[in-house]
N, C-alpha and C positions, 0 to 999 in steps of 0.2 A: 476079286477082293472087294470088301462094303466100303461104304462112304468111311464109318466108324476108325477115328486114330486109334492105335495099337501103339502104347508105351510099355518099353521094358528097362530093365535096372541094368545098367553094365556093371564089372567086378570096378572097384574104386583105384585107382591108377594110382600110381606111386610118387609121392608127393615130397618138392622140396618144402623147408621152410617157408619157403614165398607162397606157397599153394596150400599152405597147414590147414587152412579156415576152410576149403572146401571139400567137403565128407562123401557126395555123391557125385554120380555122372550117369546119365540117363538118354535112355535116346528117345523118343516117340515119331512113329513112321505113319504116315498119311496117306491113303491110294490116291494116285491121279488121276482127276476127272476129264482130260480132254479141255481143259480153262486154258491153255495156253500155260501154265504156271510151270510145270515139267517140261523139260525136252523131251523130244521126241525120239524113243531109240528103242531097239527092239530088246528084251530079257529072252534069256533063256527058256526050254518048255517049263510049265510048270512054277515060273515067277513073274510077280507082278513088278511094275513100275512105282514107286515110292517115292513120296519126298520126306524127307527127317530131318530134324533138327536135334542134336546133340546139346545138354547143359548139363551146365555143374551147379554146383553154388552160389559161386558167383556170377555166371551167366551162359552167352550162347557160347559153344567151343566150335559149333561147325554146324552148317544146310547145305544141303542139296536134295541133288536127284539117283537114285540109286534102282536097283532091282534087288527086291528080299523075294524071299519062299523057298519054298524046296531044299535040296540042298547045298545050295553052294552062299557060300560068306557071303557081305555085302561088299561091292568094290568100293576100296579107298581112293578118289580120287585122285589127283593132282590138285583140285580147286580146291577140295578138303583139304589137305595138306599143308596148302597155302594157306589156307584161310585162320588153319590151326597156330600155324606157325606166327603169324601175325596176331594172334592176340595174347604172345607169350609177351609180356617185358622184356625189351633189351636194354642193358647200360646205352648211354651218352658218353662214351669215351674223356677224359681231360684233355683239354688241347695245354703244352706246357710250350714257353719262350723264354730264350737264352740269348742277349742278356735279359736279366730277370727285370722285376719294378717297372717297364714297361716302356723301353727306352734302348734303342739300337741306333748304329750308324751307319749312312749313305755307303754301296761297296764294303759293307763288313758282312760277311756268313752269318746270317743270324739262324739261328738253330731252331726247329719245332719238331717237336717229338708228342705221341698222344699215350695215354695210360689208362687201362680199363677196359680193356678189348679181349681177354683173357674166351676161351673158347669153356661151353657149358652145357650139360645135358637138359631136358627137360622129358617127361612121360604122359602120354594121356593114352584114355580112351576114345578112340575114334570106330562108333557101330560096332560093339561090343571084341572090340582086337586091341592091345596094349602096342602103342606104336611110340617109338622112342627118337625124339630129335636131338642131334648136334646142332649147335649155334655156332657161328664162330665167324669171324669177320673178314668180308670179303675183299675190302680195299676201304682204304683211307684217304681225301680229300680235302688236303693242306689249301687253303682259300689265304693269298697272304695278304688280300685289302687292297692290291692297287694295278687288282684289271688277272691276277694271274693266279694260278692255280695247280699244285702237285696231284697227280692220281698215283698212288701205291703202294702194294701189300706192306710196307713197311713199316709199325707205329713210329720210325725214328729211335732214337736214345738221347739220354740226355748227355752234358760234355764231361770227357775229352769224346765219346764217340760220335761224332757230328757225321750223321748220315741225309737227316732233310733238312738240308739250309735252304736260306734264301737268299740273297743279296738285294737291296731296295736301290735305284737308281738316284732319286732325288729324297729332299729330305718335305718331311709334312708329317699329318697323323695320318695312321690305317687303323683296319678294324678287320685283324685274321680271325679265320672260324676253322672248325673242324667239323665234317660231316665223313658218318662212319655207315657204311653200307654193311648188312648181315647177309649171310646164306646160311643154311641149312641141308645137313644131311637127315638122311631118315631109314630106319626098319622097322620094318611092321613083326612082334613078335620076336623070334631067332632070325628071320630072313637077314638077306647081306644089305648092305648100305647101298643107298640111292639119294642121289639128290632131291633138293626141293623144285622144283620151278619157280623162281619169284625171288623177294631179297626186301629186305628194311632197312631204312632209310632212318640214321638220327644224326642233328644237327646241334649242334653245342652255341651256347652264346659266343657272341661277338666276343672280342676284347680290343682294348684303346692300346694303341703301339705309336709312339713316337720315334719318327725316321730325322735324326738330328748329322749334322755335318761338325767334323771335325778341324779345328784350326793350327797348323802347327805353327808352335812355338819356340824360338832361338832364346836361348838363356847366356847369360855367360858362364863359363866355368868358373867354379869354386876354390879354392886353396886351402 
């Protein structure tokens, strides 16, 4: 195979709204010259060693190293797959707190529940094969501001169903967050479902929570 890159058109992958603006996806493959830039690993008879880079529109979708020619497809990675998956948008989940306005008490169940983590397809072309991802989150990370931290599949709910509380020991201000990790499944074409390798990572701002102590109070009875 010559020095000369070889660019071809893939068919245009099927697009949500979020993906309206981008019309093509193209891949162009490069022989490797022995630069160190490919790894090193043997093709089949009759194919060469490549590197491509896949783009759309809006930019790169996926590189690497592959073997084209002859007849067999090009392999989809794992690193491509990864790399794809990662540069789809994911939501930032809501972190929400119960009591609301930003104010809870020392030894009370203060409730956190997250919202927006809903599970979502996306499609692209990866080296001219239509491969389809599941999104969907793989665990949630209640951070409550003062040293401690929930990990789990749960978004919560909001009250009466109080599933991720917390109880704060002393009273001050914190600052909980919410960080939501993604996974992904994937098929290439009709093939069956596989996971991804890998996972994304999004982190929600802070919020200000005052931890106040409660006094009680003797009244007298009324008449």
């Amino acid at each position: 195979m010559g020095t000369e890159a070889v660019e071809t058109q893939d068919p245009q992958p099927a697009t949500s709204s979020a993906q309206a603006a981008s019309s093509s996806v193209h891949t162009t493959y490069t022989a490797c010259q022995g630069d160190g830039a490919c790894p090193v690993f043997t093709c089949p008879s009759g194919e060469d060693r490549v590197y491509y880079e896949t783009e759309s529109d809006v930019g790169l979708i996926a590189a690497g190293t592959t073997c084209f020619g002859g007849t067999t497809a090009p392999a989809i990675t794992g690193a491509t797959l990864l790399r794809a998956f990662r540069r789809i948008p994911v939501p930032t989940p809501a972190l929400h707190i119960q009591p609301v306005k930003g104010k809870t008490l020392v030894n009370f169940k203060t409730n956190f529940y997250a919202t927006g983590g809903q599970t979502f397809t996306r499609t692209v072309t990866l080296l001219g094969q239509h491969v389809t991802l599941k999104i969907h989150v793989d665990h949630y990370d209640f951070h409550f501001g003062d040293g401690t931290h929930l990990t789990t599949t749960s978004p919560g709910a909001g009250y009466p169903h109080l599933t991720d509380t917390h109880e704060y020991l002393r009273k001050g201000t914190v600052h909980p967050s919410l960080t939501t990790t993604w996974a992904a499944d994937y098929k290439i074409g009709n093939s069956t479902w596989q996971t991804v390798t890998g996972t994304v990572t999004k982190t929600g701002a802070r919020q200000r929570l005052q931890v106040l102590t409660a006094t009680p109070l003797l009244t007298a009875p009324t008449h």
